[in-house]
C-alpha positions as CSV (number, residue, x, y, z in Angstrom):
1,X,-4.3,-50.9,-49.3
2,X,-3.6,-50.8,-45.7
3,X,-5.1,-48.4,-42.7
4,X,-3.3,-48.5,-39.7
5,X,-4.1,-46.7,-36.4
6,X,-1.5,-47.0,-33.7
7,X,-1.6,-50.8,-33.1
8,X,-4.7,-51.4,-35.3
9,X,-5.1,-51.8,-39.0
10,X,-7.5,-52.7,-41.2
11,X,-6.8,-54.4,-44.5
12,X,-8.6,-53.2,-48.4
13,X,-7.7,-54.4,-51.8
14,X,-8.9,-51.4,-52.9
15,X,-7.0,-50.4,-56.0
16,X,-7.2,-46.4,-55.8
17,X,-4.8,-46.1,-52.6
18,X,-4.6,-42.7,-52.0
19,X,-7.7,-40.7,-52.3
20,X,-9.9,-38.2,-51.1
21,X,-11.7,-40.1,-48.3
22,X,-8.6,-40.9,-46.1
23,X,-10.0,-38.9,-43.2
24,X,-13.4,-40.3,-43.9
25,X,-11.8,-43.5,-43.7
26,X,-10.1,-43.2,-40.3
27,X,-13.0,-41.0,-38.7
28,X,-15.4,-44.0,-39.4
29,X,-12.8,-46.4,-37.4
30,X,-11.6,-44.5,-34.3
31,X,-13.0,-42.6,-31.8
32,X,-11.5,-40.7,-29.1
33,X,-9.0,-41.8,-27.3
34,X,-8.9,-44.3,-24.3
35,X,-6.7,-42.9,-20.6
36,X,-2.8,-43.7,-22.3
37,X,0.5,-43.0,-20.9
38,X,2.6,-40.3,-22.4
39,X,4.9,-43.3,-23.9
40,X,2.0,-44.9,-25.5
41,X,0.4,-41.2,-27.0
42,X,4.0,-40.5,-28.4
43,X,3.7,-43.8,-30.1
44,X,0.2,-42.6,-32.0
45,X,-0.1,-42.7,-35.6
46,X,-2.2,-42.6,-38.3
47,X,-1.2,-44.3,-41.5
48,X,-2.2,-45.0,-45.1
49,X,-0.1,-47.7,-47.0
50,X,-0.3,-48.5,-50.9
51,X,0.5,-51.8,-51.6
52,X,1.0,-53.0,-55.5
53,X,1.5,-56.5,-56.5
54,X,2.4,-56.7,-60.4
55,X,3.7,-59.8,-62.0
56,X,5.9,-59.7,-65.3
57,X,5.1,-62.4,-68.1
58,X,7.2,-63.3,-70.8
59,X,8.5,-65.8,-73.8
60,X,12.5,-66.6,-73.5
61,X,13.8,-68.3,-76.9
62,X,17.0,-70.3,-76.5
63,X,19.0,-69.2,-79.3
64,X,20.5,-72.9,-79.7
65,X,17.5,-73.9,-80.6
66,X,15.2,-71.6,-82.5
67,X,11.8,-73.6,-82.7
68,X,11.8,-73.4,-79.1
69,X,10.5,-70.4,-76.8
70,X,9.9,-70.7,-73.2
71,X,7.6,-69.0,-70.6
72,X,8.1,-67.4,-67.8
73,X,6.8,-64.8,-65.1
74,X,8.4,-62.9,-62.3
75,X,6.4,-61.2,-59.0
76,X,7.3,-57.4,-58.4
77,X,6.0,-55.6,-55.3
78,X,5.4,-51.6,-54.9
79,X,5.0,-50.0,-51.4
80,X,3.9,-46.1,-50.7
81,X,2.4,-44.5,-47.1
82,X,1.3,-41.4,-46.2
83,X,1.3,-40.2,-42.6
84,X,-1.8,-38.3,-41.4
85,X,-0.5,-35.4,-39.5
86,X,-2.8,-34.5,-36.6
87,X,-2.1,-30.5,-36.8
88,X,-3.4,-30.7,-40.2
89,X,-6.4,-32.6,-39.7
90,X,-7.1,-30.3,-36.5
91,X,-6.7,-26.6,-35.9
92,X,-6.7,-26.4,-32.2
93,X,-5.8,-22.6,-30.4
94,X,-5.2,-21.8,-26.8
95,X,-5.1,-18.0,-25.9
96,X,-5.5,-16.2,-22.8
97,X,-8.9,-14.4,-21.4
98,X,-10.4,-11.5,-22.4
99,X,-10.4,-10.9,-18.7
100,X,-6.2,-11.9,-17.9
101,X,-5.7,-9.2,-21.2
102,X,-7.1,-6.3,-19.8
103,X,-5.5,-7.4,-16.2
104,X,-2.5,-7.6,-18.2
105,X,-2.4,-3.8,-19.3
106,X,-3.4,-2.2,-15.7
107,X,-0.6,-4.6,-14.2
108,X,2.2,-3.6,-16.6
109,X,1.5,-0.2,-16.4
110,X,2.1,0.1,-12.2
111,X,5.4,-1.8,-12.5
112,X,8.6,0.4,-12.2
113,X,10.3,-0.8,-15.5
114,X,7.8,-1.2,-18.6
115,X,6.9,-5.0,-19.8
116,X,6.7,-6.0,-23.1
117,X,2.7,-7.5,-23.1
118,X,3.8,-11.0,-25.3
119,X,-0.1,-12.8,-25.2
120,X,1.4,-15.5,-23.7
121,X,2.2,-14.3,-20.2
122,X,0.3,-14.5,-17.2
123,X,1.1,-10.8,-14.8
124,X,-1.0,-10.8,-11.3
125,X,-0.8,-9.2,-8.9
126,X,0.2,-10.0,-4.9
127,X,-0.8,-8.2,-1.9
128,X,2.4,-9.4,-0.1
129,X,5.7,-7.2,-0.3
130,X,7.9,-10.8,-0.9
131,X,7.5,-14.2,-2.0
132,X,8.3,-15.7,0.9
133,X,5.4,-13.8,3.2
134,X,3.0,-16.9,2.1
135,X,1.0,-14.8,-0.8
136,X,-0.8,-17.2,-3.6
137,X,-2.2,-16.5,-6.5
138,X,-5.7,-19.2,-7.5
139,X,-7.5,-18.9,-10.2
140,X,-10.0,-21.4,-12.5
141,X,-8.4,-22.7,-15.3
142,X,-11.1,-21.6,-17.5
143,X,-10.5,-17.5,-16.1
144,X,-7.0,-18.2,-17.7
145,X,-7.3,-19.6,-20.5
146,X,-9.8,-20.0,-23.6
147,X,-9.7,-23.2,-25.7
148,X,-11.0,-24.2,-29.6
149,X,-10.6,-26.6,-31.8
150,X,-12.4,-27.5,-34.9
151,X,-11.4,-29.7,-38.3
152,X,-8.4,-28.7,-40.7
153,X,-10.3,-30.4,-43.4
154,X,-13.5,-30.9,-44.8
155,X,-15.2,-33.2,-42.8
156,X,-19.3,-33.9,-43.0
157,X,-21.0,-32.3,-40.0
158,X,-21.9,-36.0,-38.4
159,X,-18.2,-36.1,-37.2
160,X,-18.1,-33.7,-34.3
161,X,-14.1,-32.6,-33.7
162,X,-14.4,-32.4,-30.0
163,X,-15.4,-36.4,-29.9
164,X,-11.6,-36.8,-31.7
165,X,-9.4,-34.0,-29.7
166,X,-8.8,-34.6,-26.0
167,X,-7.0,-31.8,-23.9
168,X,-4.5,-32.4,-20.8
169,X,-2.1,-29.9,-19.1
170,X,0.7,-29.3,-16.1
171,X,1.5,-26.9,-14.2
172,X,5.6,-26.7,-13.7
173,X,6.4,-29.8,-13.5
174,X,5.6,-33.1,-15.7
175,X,2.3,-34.3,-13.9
176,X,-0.2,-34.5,-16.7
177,X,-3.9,-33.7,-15.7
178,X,-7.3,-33.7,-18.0
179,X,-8.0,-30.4,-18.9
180,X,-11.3,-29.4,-16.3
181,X,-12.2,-26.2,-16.7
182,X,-13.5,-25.7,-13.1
183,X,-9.6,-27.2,-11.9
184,X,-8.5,-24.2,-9.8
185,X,-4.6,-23.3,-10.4
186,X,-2.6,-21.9,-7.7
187,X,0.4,-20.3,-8.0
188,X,3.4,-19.2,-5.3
189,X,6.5,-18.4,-7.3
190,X,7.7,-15.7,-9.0
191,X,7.2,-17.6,-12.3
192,X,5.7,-20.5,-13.3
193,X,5.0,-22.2,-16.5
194,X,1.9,-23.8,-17.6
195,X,1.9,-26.4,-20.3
196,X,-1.0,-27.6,-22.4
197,X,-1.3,-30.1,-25.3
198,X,-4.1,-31.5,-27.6
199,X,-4.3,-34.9,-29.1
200,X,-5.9,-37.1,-31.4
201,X,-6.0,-40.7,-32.2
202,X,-3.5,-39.9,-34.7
203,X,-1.0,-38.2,-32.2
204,X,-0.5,-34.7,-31.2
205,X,-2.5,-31.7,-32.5
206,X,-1.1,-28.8,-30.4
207,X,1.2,-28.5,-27.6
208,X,2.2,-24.7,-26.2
209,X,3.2,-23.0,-23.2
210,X,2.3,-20.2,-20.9
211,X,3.5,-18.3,-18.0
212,X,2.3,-16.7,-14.8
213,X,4.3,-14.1,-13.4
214,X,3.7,-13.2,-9.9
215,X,4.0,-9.1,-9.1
216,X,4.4,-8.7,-5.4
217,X,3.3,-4.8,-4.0
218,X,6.4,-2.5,-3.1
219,X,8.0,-2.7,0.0
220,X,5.9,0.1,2.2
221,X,6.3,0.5,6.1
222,X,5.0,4.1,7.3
223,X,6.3,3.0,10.9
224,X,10.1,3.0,10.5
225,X,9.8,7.0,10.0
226,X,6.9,7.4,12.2
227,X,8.8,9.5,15.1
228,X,10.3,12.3,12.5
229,X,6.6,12.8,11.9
230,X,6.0,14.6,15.1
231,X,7.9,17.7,14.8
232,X,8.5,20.0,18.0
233,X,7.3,23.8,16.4
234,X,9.9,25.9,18.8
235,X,12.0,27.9,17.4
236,X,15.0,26.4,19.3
237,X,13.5,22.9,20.2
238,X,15.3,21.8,23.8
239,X,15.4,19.0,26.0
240,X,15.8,18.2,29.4
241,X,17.0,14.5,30.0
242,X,15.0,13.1,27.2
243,X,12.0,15.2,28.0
244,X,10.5,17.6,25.5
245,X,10.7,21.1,26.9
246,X,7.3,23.4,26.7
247,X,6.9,25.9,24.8
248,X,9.0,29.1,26.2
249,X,6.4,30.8,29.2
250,X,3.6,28.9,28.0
251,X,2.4,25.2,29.8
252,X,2.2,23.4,26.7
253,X,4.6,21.5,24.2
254,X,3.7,23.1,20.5
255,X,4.0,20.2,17.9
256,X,2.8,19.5,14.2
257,X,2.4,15.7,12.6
258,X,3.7,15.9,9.5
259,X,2.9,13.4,6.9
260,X,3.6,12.7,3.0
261,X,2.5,9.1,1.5
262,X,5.3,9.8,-1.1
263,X,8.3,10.2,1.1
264,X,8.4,5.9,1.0
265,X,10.8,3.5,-0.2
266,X,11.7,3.6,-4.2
267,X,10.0,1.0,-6.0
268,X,11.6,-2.4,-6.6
269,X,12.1,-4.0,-10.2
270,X,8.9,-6.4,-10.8
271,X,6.6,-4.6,-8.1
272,X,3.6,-2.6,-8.6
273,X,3.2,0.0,-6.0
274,X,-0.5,0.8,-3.7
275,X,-1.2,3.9,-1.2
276,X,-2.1,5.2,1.9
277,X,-5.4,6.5,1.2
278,X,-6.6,7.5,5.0
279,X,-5.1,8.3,7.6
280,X,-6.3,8.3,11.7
281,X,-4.4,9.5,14.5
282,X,-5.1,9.7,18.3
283,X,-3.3,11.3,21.3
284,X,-3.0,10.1,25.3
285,X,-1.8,12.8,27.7
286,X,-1.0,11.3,31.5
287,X,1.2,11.9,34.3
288,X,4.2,10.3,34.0
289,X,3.4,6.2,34.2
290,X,0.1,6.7,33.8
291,X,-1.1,6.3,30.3
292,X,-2.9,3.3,30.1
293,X,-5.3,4.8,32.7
294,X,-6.0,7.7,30.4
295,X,-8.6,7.0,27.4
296,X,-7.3,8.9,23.9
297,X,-8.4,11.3,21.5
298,X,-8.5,11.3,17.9
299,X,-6.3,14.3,16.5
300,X,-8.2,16.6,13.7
301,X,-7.0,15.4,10.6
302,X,-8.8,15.7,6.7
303,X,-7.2,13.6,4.7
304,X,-7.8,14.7,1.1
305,X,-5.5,12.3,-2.0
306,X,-4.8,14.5,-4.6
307,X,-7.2,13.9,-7.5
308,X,-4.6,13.0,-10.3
309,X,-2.0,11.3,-8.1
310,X,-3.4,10.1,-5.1
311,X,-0.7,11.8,-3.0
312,X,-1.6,12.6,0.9
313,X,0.1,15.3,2.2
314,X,-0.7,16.1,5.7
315,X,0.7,19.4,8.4
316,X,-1.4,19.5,11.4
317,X,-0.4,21.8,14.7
318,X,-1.1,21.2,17.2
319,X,-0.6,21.9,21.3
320,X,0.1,19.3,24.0
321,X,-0.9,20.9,27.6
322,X,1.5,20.0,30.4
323,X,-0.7,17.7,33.0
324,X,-1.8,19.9,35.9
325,X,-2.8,18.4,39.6
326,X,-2.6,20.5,42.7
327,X,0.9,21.0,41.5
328,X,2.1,21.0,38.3
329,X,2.8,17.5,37.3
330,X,7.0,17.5,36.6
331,X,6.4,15.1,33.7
332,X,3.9,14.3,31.4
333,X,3.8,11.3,29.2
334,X,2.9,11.5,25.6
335,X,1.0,8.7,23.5
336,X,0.8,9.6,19.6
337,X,-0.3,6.4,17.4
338,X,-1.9,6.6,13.7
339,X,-3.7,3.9,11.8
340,X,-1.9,3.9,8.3
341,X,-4.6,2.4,5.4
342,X,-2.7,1.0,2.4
343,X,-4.8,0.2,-0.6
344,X,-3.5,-2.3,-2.6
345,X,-3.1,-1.5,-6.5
346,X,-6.1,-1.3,-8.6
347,X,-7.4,-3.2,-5.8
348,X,-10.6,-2.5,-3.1
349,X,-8.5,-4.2,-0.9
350,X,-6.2,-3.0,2.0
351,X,-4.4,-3.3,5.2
352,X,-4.0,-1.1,8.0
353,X,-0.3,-0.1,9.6
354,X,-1.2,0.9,13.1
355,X,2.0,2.7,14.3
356,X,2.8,4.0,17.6
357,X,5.2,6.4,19.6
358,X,5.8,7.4,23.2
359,X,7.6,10.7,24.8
360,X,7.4,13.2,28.0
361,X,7.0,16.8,27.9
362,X,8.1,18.9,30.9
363,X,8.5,22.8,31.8
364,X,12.2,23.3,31.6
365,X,11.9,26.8,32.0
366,X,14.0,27.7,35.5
367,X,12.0,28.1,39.1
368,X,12.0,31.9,40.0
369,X,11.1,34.3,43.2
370,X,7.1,35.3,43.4
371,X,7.2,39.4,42.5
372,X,4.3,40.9,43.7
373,X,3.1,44.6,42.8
374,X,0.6,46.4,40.9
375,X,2.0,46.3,37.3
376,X,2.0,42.1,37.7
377,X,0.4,41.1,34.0
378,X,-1.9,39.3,36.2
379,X,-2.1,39.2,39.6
380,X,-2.7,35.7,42.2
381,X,-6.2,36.4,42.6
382,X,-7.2,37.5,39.1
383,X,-8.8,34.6,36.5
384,X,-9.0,31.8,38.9
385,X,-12.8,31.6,37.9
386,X,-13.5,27.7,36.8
387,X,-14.4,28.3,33.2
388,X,-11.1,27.9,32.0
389,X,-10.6,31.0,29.8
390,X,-7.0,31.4,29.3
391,X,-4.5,32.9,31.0
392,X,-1.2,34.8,30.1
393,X,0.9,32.8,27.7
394,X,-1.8,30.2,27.8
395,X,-3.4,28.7,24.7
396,X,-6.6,30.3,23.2
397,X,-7.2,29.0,19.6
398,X,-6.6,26.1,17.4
399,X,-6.1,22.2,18.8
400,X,-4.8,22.2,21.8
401,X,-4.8,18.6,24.3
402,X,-5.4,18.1,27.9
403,X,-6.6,15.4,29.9
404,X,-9.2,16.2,32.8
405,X,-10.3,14.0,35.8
406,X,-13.8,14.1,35.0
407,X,-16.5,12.3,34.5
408,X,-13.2,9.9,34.0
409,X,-9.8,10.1,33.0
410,X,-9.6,11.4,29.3
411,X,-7.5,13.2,26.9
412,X,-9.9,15.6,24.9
413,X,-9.3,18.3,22.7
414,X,-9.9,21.6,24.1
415,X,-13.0,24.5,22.8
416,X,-11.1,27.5,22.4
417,X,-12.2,30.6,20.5
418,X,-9.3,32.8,20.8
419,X,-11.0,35.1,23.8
420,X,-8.5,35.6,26.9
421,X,-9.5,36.3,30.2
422,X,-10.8,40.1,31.3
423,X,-9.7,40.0,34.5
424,X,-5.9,40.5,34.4
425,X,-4.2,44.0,35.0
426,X,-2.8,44.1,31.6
427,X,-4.9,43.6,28.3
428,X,-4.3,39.7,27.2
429,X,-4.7,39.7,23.4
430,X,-4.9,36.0,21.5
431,X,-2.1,36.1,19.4
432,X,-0.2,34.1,17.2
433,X,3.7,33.1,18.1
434,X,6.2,33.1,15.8
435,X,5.8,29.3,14.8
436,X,1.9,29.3,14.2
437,X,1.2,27.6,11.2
438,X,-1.5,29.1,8.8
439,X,-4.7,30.7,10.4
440,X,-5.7,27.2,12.2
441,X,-2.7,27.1,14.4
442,X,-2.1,27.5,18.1
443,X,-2.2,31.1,19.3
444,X,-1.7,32.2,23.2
445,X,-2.9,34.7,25.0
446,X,-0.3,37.9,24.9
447,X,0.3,40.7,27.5
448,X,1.2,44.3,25.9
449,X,4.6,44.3,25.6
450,X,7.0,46.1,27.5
451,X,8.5,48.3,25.0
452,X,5.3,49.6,23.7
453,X,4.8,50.9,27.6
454,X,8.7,52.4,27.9
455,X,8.3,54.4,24.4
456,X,5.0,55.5,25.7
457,X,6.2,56.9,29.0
458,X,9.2,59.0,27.8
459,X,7.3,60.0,24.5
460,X,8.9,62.9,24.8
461,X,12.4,62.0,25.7
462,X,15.2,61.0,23.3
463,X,15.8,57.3,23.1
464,X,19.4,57.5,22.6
465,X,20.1,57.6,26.3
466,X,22.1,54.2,27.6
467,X,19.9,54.3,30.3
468,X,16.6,54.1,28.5
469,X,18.3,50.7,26.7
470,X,19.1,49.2,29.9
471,X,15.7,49.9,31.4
472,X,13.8,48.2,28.3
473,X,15.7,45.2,29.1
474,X,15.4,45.0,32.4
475,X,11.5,45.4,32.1
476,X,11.0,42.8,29.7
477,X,12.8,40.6,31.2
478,X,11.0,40.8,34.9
479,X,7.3,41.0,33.0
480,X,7.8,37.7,31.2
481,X,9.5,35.8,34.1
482,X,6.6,37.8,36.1
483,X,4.0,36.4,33.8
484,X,5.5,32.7,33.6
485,X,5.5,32.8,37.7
486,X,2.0,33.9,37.8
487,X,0.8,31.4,35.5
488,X,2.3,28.7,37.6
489,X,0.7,30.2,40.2
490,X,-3.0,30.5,38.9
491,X,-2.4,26.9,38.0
492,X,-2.1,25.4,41.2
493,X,-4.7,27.3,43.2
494,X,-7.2,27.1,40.1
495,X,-7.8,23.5,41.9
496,X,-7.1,24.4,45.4
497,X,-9.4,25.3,48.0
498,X,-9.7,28.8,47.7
499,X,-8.6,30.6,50.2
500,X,-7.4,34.5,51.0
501,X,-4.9,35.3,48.6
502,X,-2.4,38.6,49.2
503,X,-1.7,40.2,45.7
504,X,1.3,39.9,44.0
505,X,3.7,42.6,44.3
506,X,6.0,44.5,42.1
507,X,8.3,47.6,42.7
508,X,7.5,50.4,40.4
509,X,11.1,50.0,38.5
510,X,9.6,52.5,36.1
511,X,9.0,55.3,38.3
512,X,12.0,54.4,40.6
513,X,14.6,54.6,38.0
514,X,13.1,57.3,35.6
């Protein structure tokens, strides 16, 4: 009978060949093995050979001669092996973390086109948006995978299986490393295959394979539509050579920032998708080339994600005040920028997307002759007092944005509470325009309006007359161009010196023409 181990063999006349105590046998003889090359472990094996040896005896009688018989013998020979095979002697398993499972499930469930979950597939996650934006993904060998081996057999608890099994693996490519399960893995591709094997003295136990597929995040870029978030309020927006035009009568540009973290890109194959969970915006106001002088302001926001979905959905107005010096600046120069926060998926982490976008703002509305008169909406000398309580077609609630002089230059948003100022000849009422939004938008401050005045004075009179028709229009027309010039007016000498001031004067058109 004849052991052999790869190159080594041992030698027994034991008659029983094949019996029980094979494994015994060869655990008794080897040990684990020595640092071999793959050509020399694919040569391993362990082998049992039966060898028999019988010789035949017998009498041969020539039959020409009957009183003589002759003896003779003749060797036979009798060969059998058995082949140990190393997967039977061994059970060795390798299976994935508890940890990489459940990772596994919350991955698969953010990608855009569902995944099969096979046991033997890696899926991680990557902040970056492509492969080639330098993203890796390291992890311990140990945090991937989970190893075991024990006997296929019946073997006496002296012989310890991990003393007999010895584990090696590669990542990609054929470069064979000891299994260490502090080695740390790290992976760039968007697939990559992991290969591990067990062996014995007596060849290979186990051999499988794995894979780690990289999931990079959605493409996501809240700058490229970051202008068509500022949206002009007026009814008919215009523009004057690029310049955004004030609000009709009024000194200020009305605006809202709109915002909606789902209007993004649709989500590509293989990508998991994160989202903008805050949101921070600021404003500069300056005379024209001036806005790196001027320090900003933050603009009111509350950023609530919806509780289910996570959605942001933001519509803030909002009223940007035309700069004003001893004149009224021509241009002002607009500075909005945000500070975008994108969470990654399932993730604490995040990155910011500051975005930012520049524009003027001027009064397009065309120069016209002072009027002067007693039924002015508010006369030169009326609400010039320097606590800044709006005017006609002035601002007087909701966020509105200037920029004053002092301490230092500064945009800041301006404390309104919707009162107008007293001292006018007509009643100013804060009122909303036709383009306030909800009860936290911008409201101005409104004179009466001139047909409420004509249908009061010919109460009695039928208002089918031509005349009465042309009148209104004629009225209206001069008490808002009135009120506009006026405001110009109080504007500048608000911050002159104050000097003696004749009142504004307008012809009694009513009484003239009725």
């Amino acid at each position: 009978m004849k052991d052999s181990r790869a190159l080594a063999s041992t030698i027994s006349i034991d008659n029983r060949c094949f019996g029980s105590n094979f494994l015994t046998d060869l655990l008794g003889k080897v040990l684990n093995l020595p640092s071999l090359s793959t050509r020399e472990l694919n040569a391993l094996q362990c082998k049992r050979c039966c060898y028999k040896y019988p010789t035949l005896f017998g009498w041969d009688y020539d039959t020409s001669c009957p009183q003589r018989k002759i003896w003779w013998s003749a060797p036979c020979s009798l060969e059998c092996c058995e082949d140990m095979d190393p997967s039977t002697a061994i059970t060795a398993t390798v299976k994935l973390t508890a940890s990489v499972t459940t990772a596994n499930t919350a991955v698969v469930a953010g990608l855009s086109t569902p995944v099969k979950l096979d046991g033997k597939t890696v899926h991680q996650i990557i902040t970056c948006t492509s492969f080639t934006a330098g993203c890796t993904y390291t992890h311990k060998l140990s945090e991937l995978f989970v190893r075991s081996n024990s006997w296929g057999a019946s073997v006496a608890s002296k012989y310890k299986v991990t003393d007999y099994v010895t584990w090696r693996y590669t990542v990609g490519v054929e470069n064979w490393k000891p299994w260490n399960d502090a080695d740390k893995l790290t992976f760039k591709d968007a697939e990559t295959v992991v290969y591990v094997e067990a062996w014995t003295p007596c060849g290979r136990a186990f051999q499988d394979s794995f894979k780690v597929v990289l999931h990079p995040h959605a493409s996501h870029n809240a700058c490229a539509d970051f202008p068509a978030m500022w949206v002009e309020n007026t009814a008919k927006p215009r523009t004057v050579a690029s310049h955004v035009c004030a609000y009709p009568q009024s000194d200020f540009v009305l605006m809202s920032f709109k915002f909606d973290s789902d209007n993004c890109k649709p989500q590509e194959a293989s990508t998991v998708k994160g989202a903008y969970t805050d949101v921070r915006c600021f404003v500069t106001l300056a005379e024209s080339g001036a806005l790196d002088k001027v320090k900003e302001v933050a603009l009111p926001l509350t950023v609530t994600p919806d509780a289910s979905t996570g959605r942001i959905q933001l519509s803030k107005q909002f009223a940007l005040e035309l700069v004003h010096e001893l004149t009224t600046a021509s241009i002002t120069d607009v500075r909005v920028r945000c500070d975008f926060k994108y969470t990654h998926y399932k993730a604490t982490s995040f990155e910011m997307e500051p975005c930012s976008y520049s524009f003027s703002i001027t009064d397009c509305d065309p120069p016209e002759v002072e009027t002067k008169g007693q039924e002015a909406v508010c006369k030169a000398s009326e609400c010039l007092d320097s606590s800044g309580i709006p005017g006609p077609f002035e601002a007087c609630k909701g966020t509105v944005f200037t920029t004053t002089s002092s301490p230092s230059l500064a945009t800041v948003v301006k404390t309104l509470t919707g009162q107008c100022c007293a001292q006018c000849s007509k009643l100013l009422t804060c009122a909303a325009v036709p383009e306030t939004i909800g009860t936290s938008g911008v409201m101005r401050c409104t004179p009466p309006k001139a047909v409420a005045v004509l249908i009061m004075h010919k109460a009695h009179e039928p208002v089918n007359d031509p005349q009465f028709f042309l009148l209104l229009a004629v009225v209206s027309a001069m008490l808002a161009v009135l009120a506009l010039l006026v405001l110009k007016h109080r504007r500048r000498n608000a911050s002159a010196p104050k000097e003696p001031i004749d009142d504004m004067q307008m012809p009694r058109l009513t009484a003239d023409i009725l």
